[in-house]
N, C-alpha and C positions, 0 to 999 in steps of 0.2 A: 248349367249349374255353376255356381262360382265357388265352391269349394276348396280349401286350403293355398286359396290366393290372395293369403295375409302374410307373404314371408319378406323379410326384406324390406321393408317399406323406409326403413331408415330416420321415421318421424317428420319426412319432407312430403311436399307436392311431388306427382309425378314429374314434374319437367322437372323441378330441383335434384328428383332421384336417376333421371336419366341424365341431366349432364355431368352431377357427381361422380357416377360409373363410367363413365365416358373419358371423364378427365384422368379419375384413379387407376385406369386402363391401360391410358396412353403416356401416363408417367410410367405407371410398370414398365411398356416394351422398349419405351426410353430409357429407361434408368436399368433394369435389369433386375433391382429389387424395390421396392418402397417400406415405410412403416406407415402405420395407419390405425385405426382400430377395429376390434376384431368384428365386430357389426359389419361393418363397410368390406374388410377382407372375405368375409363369407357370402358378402353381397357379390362382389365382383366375381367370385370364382366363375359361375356358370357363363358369365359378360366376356371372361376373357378365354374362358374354352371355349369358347363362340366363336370368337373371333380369329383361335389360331386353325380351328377348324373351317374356315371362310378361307384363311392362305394355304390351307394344303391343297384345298382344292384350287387356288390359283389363277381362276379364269378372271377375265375383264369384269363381267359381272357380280363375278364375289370381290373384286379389287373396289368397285362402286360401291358394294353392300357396306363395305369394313371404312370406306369413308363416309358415307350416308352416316353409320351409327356413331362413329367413335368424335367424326369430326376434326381430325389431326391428319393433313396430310402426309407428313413425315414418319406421326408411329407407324401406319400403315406401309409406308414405305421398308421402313426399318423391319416388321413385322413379313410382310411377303418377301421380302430379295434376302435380309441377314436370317432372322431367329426362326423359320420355317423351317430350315433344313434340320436343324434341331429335333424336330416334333415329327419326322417322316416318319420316324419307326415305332412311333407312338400311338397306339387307340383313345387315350385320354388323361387327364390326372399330370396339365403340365404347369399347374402350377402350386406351391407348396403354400402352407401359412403355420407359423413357428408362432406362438404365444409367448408377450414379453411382461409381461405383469401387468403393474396399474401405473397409468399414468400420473404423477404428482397434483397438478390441478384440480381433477374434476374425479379422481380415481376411475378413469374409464378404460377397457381392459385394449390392451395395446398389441400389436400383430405384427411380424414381418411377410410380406408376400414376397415371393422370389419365385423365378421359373426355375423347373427339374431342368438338371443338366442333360445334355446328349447323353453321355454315356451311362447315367445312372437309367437300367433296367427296373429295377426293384430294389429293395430296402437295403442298403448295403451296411449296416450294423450286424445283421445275421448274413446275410449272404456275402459267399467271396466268390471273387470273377477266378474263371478257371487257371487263366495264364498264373496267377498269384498263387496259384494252389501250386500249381507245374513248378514255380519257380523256387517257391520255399523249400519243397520238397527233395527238388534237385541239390547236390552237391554246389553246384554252382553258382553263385552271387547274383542278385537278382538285376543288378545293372550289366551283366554279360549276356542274359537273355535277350536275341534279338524280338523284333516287335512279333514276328511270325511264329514267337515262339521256338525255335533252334535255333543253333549255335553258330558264327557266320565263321569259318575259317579262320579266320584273324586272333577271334578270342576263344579257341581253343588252346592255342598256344598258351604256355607258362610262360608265366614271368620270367625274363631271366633273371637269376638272383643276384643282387650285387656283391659284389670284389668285397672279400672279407680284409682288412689294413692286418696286414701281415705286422707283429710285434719283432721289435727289436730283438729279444730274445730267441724268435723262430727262426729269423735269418741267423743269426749266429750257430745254431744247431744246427743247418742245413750247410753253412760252407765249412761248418766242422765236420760231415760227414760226406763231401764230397772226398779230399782229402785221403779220409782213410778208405774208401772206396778205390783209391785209383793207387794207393798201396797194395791192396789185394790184388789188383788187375795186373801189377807189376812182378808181381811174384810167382 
């Protein structure tokens, strides 16, 4: 049955729509973000989870797969040795698409694609990473929190405070009361 495999089609030939996603792909792992339109960005999502799903697994044969398809030796390159290590602790969902309005010309609606960073887990508008929780929470400034979270010897210590400029008039009361101190002492 050929059911609900009308999506994506782009208004091109298949060979036009396969080397479009090919090319739109391997500017992504090259570039790190592209703009594009929002058609084309939701065309590629599934192209380029594919694809970084082909480099975790890493073998010689998925390294053949992801040039067979994409056609770029170099994003593949860039793809399996840099931006893989990225996506290890990832199950899917590594790449983002932000809607940027219409575009001027043709008013056709416009997209930015970008990959999820490493670090970003889940949504971080609502969620806070723990250390940030630890660290506001603490007394302690959050640039003296070391990365492990405690506090490394060094910056426990205080500040020490600087040397308050003693006034003219402090010194004068201080060698006017040695003086009468060393009166008393003499008597």
């Amino acid at each position: 049955m050929r059911h609900l495999k009308h999506r994506n089609q782009l208004g091109v030939k298949k060979e036009h729509r396969i080397a479009l996603t090919a090319n739109l792909v391997s500017a992504l792992i090259k570039e790190g973000r592209i703009t594009t339109t929002l058609k084309k960005a939701k065309a590629i999502r599934p192209f380029a989870e594919k694809m970084v799903t082909l480099a975790k697994k890493g073998t010689l044969h998925h390294r053949r797969l992801a040039v067979a398809r994409l056609r770029d030796r170099e994003a593949v390159r860039v793809l399996f040795d840099e931006k893989v290590e990225d996506f290890r602790s990832r199950d899917g969902g590594y790449i983002r698409i932000y809607k940027l309005g219409t575009r001027v010309g043709d008013a056709a609606e416009m997209a930015l694609v970008e990959w999820v960073g490493p670090e970003e887990t889940g949504y971080t508008s609502t969620r806070r990473k723990p250390a940030a929780k630890a660290a506001r929470s603490s007394a302690v400034p959050a640039e003296k929190v070391a990365t492990n979270g405690e506090q490394s010897p060094a910056e426990t210590e205080e500040p020490a405070e600087p040397a308050e400029p003693k006034d003219s008039a402090a010194e004068s009361e201080s060698e006017t009361a040695e003086p009468d101190e060393k009166k008393e002492e003499d008597k």
